[in-house]
Every structure is written in C-alpha cells, then in structure tokens.
C-alpha positions in Angstrom: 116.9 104.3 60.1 115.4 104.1 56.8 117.4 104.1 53.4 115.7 107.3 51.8 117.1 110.1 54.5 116.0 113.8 54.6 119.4 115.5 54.7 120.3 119.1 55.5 123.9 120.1 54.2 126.1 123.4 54.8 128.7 124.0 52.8 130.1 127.7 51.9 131.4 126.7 48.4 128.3 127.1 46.1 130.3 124.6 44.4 130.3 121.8 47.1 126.7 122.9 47.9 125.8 122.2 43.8 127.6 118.4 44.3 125.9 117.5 47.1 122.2 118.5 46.1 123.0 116.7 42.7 124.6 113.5 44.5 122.4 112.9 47.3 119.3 112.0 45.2 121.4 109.5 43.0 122.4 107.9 46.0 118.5 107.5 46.7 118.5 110.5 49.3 116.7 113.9 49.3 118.3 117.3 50.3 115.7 119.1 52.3 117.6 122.3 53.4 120.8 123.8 51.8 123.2 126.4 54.1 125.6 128.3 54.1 127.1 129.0 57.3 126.0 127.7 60.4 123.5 130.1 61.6 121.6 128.8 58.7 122.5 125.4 59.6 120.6 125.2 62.5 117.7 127.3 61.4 116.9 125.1 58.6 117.7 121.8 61.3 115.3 123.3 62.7 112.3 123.7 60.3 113.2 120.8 58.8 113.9 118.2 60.8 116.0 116.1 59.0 117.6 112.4 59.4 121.0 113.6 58.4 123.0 116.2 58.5 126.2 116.8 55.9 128.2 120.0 57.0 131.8 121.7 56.9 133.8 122.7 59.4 135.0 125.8 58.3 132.5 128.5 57.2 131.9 132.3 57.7 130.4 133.7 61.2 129.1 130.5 62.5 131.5 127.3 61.6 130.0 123.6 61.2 131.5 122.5 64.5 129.7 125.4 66.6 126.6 124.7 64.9 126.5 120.6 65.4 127.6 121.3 69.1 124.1 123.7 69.4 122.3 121.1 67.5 123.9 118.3 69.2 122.4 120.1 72.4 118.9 119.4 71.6 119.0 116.3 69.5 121.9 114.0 68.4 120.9 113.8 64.5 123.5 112.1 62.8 126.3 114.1 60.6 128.8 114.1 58.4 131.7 116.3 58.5 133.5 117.7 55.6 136.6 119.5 55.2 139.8 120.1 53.7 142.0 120.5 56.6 143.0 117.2 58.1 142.6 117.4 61.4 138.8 119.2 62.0 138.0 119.9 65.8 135.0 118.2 65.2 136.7 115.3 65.8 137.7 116.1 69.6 134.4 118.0 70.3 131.8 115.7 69.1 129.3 113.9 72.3 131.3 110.3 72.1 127.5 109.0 71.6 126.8 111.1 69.0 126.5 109.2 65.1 129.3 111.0 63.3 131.5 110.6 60.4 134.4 112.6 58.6 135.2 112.6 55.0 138.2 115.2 53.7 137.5 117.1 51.1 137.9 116.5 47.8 135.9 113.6 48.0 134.2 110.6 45.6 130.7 109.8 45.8 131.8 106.3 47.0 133.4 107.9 50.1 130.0 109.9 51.0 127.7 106.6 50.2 130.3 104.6 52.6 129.6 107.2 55.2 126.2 107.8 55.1 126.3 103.5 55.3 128.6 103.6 58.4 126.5 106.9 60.5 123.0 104.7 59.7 124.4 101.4 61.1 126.0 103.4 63.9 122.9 105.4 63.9 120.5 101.9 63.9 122.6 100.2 66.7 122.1 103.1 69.3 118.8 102.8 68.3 118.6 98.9 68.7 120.7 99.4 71.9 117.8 101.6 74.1 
C-alpha cells in the first residue's frame, strides 16, 4: 500500500470532521469523502473507493461499527476507529483478518500517523502473504 492514501472519515463532531480533513493532507494523505453517520459512511465507501477508512464508533442512526461490519462484508478496506469511550465494540466485532486500528479520542496527530503506519504494514503483509 502506497504512502499517499485516499481516506474516507465519519465523524459526527463537525469538529473532529474539521481536524481530520486539515491533518490528513499534512501527513501527506487526501480526504476523499467526509460523513457523518454511517449511512453516509458507506455510501461515500462506496463511490469512492478509498484506501482507508477513519471512522467513530458512536454516531446517529447508523454507528461506525454497523457500517465497517456492512463494508467489511464486501471488502476488508483498512480502518481506523475513533472514540471516546474505552472499550468500542469494534474491537470484539471486527473479521480477525481485517486491517484495523483504534485510537481514543482526544487524540495527537502522532497517534493517527502511528496508526495509519501500523494498518499499512498490517495492510502490506496480508497483501505480501496471498
């Protein structure tokens, strides 16, 4: 997996949303779809197609989890899972093969770059692995 990714993030806290669309490019990255449920999660997965995917757990009508388990169905893209509860079901309900990563929210952009690092290697192994 290359170093410039094509990332889709969800996030309901326009806030959260703002940080990541601003941090992502300096890390050398480019947000291709912004959500902000899950529902819009997968629609935009979906049109987009992109290498990563950065999403909450907890979010209005359709939640990050549900929407990385539909996703997951079709295609294991790798994600990252943000939240601010400790102990995200994500974590329990994720395919064991999938490329996956959890950061708790509030977060430095060291923390994201070290994850994005650890779900490409992971991501570049499975690959290597086939």
């Amino acid at each position: 997996m290359r170093g410039n990714l094509r990332v889709a993030i969800a996030d309901d806290e326009p806030d959260m949303r703002d940080y990541l669309e601003r941090l992502l490019p300096r890390l050398g990255h480019q947000v291709v779809a912004s959500a902000t449920c899950g529902t819009e999660l997968i629609a935009n997965v979906s049109n987009t197609h992109p290498d990563l995917i950065i999403t909450d757990v907890r979010m209005p009508g359709m939640d990050g989890d549900t929407a990385l388990a539909k996703i997951w169905a079709g295609s294991l893209i790798p994600a990252i899972v943000i939240s601010a509860y400790d102990c995200p079901r994500t974590l329990t309900s994720s395919p064991s093969s999938s490329p996956f990563a959890y950061i708790n929210k509030p977060f430095k952009w060291t923390d994201l770059k070290d994850a994005i690092e650890a779900v490409v290697a992971r991501t570049d192994e499975m690959k290597d692995s086939r």
